[in-house]
C-alpha positions in Angstrom: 49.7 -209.7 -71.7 49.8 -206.9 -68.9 51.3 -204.8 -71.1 48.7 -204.4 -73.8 46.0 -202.1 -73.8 43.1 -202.6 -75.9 41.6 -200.5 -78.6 39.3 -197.8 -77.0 35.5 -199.4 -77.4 33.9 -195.9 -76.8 35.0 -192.4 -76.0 35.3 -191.6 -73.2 35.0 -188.0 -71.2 37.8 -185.8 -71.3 39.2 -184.1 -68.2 37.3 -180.9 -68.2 34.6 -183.4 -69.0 34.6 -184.7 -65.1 35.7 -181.5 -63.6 39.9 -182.2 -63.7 41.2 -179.0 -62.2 44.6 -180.8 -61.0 43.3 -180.5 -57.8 40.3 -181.2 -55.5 37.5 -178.9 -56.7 34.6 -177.9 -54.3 32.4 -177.7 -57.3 30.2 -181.3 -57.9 32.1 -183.9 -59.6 30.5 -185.7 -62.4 30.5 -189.5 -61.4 32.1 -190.6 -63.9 34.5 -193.1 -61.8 33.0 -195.6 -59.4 35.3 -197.5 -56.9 33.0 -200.9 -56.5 35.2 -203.7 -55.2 34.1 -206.8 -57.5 34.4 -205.3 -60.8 36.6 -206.7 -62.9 40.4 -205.0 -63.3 40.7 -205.3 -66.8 37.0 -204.0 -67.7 36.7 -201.9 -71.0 33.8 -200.1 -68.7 34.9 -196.7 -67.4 36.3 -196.8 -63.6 35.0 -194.5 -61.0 36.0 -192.7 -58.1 34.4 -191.3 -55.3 35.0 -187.1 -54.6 37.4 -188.3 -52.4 39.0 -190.3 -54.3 39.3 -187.5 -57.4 42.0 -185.3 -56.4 44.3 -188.5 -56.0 43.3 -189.4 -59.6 44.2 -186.1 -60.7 47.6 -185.5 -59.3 48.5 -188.9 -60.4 47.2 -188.1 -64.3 48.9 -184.7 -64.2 52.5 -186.2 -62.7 52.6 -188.8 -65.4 51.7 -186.6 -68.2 54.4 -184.3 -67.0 56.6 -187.0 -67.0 57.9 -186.9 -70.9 57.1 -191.1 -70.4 55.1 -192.2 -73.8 51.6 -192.6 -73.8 50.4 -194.1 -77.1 51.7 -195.0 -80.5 52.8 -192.2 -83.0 53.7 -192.0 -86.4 57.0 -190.6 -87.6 56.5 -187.1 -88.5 52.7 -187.0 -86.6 52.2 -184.2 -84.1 53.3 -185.0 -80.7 50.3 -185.1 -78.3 49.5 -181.4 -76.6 49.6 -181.9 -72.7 45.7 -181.9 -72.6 45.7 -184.9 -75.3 47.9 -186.8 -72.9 46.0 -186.1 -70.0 42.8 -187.5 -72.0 44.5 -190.5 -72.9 46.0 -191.0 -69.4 42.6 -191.1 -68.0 41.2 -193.3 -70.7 44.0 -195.8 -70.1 43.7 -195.6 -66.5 39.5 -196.1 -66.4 39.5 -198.8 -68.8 43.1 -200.8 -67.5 44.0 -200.0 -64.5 46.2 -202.9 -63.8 48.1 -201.9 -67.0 48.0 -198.4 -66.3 49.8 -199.2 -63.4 52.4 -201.4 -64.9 53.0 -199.0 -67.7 53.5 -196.0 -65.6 54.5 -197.5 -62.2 58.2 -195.1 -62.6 56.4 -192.1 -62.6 53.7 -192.8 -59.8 54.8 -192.2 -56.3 53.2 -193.8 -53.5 51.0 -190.9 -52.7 49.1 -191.7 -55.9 48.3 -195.7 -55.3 45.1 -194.7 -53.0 43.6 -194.0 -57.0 44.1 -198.2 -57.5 42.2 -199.3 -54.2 39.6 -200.9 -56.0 41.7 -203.0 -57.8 44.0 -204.0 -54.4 42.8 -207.6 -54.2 44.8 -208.2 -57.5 48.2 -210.0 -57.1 49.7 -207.8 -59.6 48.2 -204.5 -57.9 49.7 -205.8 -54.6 53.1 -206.0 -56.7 53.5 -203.1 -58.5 51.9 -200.9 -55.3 55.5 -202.9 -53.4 57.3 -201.5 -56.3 56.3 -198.2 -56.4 56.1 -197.8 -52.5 60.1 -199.1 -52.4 61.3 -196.7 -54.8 59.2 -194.0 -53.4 61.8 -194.7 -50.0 64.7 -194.7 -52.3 64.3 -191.5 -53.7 63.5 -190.3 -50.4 66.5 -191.4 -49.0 68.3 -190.7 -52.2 67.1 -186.8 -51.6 68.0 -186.4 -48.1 71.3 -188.0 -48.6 72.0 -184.9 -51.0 70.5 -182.3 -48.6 73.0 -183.8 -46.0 75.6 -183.5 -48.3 74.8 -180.0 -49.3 74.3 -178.8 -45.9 77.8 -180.2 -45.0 78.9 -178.0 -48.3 77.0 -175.0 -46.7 78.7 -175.4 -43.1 81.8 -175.7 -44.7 81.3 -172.4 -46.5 79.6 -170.8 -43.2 77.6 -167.9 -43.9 74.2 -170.0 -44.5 74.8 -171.4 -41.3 75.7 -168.8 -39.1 74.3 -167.4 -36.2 73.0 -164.6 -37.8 71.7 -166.0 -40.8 69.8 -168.7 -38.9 68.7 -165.9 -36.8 67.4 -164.2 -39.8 65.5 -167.2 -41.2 63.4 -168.2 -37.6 63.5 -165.2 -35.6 61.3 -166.8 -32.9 62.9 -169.7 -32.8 66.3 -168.1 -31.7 65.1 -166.2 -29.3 63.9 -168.9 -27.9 66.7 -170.9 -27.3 69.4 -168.1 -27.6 68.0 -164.2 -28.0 66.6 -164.1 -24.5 68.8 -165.2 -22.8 72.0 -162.9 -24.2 73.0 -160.1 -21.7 73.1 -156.4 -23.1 76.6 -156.9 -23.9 76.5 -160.0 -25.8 73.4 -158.4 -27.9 75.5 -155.2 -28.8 78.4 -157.6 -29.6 76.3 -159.6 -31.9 75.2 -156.4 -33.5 78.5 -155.2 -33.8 79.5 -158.0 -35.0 76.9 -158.3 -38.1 77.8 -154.6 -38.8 81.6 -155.4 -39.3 80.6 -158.5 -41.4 78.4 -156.0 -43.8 81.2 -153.6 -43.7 84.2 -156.2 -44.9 81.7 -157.6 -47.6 81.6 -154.3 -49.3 83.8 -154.2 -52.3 86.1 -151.0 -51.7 85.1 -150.3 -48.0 84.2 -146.8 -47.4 80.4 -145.6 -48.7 79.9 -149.0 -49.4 80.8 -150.2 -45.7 78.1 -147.4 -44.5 75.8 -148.7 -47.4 76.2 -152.2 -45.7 75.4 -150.7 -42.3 72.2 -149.0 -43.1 71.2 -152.4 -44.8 71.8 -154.0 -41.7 69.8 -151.6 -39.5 66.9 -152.4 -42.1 67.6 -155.9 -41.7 67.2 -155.4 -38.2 64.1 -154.2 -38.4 62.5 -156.7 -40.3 63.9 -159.4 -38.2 62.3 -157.8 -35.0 58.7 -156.7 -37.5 58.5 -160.8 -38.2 59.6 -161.9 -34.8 56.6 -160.0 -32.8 54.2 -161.1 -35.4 55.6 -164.6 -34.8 55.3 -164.0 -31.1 51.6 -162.9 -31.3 50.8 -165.8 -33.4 52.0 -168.3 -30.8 50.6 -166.2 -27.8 47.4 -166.9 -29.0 48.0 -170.3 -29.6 48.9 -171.0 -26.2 46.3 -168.9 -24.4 44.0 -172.0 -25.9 45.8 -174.2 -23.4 48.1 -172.7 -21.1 47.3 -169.8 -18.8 49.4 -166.6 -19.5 50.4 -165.9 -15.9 52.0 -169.1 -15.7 54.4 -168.8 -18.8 55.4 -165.4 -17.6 56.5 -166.9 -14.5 58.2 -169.9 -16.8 59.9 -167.1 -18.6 61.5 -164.8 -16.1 62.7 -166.9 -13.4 64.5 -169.2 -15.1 68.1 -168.2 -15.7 70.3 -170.8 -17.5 74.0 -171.5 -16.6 77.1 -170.9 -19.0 76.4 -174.6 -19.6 72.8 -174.8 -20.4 73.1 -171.9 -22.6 75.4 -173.8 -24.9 73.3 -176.8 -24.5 70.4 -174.5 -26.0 72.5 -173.0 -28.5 73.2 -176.6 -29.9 69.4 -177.6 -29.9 69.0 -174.4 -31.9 71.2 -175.5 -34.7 70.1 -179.3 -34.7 66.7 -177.7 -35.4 68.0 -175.7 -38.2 69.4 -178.4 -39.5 66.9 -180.6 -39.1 64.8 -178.1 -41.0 67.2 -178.0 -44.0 66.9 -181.7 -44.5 62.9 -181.9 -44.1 62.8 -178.7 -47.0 61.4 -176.2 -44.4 63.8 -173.1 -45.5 61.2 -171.4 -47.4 63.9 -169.3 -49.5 65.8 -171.8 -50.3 66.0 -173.3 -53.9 66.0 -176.8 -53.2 66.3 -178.0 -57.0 69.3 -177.0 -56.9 70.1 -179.8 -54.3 67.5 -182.2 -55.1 68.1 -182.8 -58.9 71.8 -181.8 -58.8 73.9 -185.5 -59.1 76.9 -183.5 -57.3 75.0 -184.0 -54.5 74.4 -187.7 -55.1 75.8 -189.5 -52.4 74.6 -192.5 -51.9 77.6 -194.5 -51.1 79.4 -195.9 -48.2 81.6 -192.7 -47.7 78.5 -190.7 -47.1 76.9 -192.8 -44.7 80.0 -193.3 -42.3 80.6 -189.1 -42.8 76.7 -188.6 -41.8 77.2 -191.4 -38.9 80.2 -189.4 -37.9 78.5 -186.4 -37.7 75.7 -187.5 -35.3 78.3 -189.4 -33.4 80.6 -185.9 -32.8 76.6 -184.3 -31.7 76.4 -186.8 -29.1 79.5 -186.8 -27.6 79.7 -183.3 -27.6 76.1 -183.1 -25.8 77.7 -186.1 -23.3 81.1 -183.9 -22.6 78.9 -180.9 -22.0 76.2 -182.9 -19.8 79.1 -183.9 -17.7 80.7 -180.6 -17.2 77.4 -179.5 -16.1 77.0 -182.4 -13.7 80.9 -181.2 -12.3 79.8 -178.2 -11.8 76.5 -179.2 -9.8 78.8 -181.3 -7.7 81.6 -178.8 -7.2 78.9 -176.3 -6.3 77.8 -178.4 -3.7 81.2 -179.3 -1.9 81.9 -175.4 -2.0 78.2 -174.9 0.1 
């Protein structure tokens, strides 16, 4: 049966044995795995990998033993396996069944891992199990960026994350971007003062602690504008690779966008920000907190039409504004 594994005929090398480090290691492997196509899945002779192939065969090894998911027989009241027993028995299972190995485990493999069963692909139950693991590898994709949608709609709702100024704070060269240079002298003072009345009503009591706020601002400041020229230098270089400097300064300065482009910019600034939420780019952000939490768990109907209807209110907003801008062109035109 698939699910039997047979006695161990010999032992075989433990982890530190053939250089397991949980990840690749520069240093030379011992070949102790060996990915030749014709040998026989169910062989009691230890499987082999290439270097390659190793770090793959690692990670996967170190996910399931990190699992909790039972890896051999115990008796009541015997010591429960340390986590470098069950990585040795892991391995052992996996080099001497690997079929088995991946019916036994195939919940806690994710699809990343299945490269480590390649020599055994030609098997119809290989080609199964690899389906299985690859369709619930999309479900729990889907399942996780359902709740990120769902928490960012709980985080707009609450509206500080996704201000202005925090967005600002979290990609400072991305803001100025599409917003920072473009603001007049005014609007930049009134988006300071702005963030300095915000720091002074969050202080409890007012007073020192309003003026406490205010110098933590002006130190915010600072930071923002530290990160956002090293930012800028970064991707000055970058483009003086491919693009010639003179060019984009000309790019830069003559272009002057409308009332109407601006907004249009401003709203491809937060789609970014968004979109950045939902791929798990906000460094800072605690994302277990989102990710394993089953308030955020929605997976049903509700959550799909609320997530349609909140693309659908970003396109016909962009539409109402690409035809206000296209009213304007015209009435421009008739006044010339």
């Amino acid at each position: 049966m698939w699910g039997e594994i047979d006695p161990p005929v010999k032992k075989q090398p433990s982890l530190c044995e053939i250089g397991y480090k949980g990840e690749a290691s520069e240093e030379p492997v011992a070949p102790v795995l060996t990915s030749q196509q014709n040998r026989h899945a169910d062989s009691k002779e230890p499987l082999h990998v290439t270097m390659g192939e190793t770090s793959c065969v690692a990670a996967m090894i170190e996910s399931v033993a990190m699992s909790g998911s039972p890896v051999k027989s115990q008796q009541i009241g015997e010591a429960e396996l340390t986590v470098g027993e069950r990585k040795d028995e892991l391995l052992h299972q996996y080099q001497t069944r690997p079929l088995v190995f991946l019916e036994r485990y195939q919940a806690c493999l994710k699809p990343e891992h299945l490269p480590a069963f390649a020599h055994v692909s030609s098997d119809p139950r290989a080609q199964h199990y690899s389906q299985v693991v690859r369709a619930a590898g999309h479900t729990n994709r889907t399942r996780v960026r359902n709740q990120r949608y769902a928490a960012l709609r709980a985080l707009q709702r609450e509206g500080k994350y996704f201000s202005e100024e925090q967005m600002r704070i979290r990609e400072p060269l991305l803001y100025e971007q599409y917003i920072g240079q473009y603001l007049t002298d005014e609007e930049v003072l009134e988006r300071s003062q702005d963030a300095m009345l915000d720091g002074a009503e969050m202080a409890p009591g007012g007073g020192t602690g309003g003026l406490a706020h205010l110098l933590l601002d002006s130190y915010q400041e600072r930071l923002i504008q530290n990160r956002l020229q090293e930012e800028q230098e970064r991707e000055d270089d970058a483009q003086e690779e491919d693009e010639d400097d003179d060019d984009v300064g000309v790019q830069r300065t003559e272009w002057e966008p409308t009332p109407a482009e601006k907004a249009l910019l401003r709203e491809e600034f937060i789609s970014q920000m968004h979109q950045r939420f939902l791929d798990g780019k906000d460094k800072d952000f605690n994302y277990s907190e989102v990710d394993e939490n089953p308030d955020y768990d929605n997976l049903d109907i509700v959550s799909r039409d609320a997530e349609d209807r909140y693309f659908d209110e970003d396109d016909e907003e962009e539409e109402e504004e690409e035809e206000e801008m296209e009213n304007d062109h015209e009435e421009g035109k008739m006044t010339e």
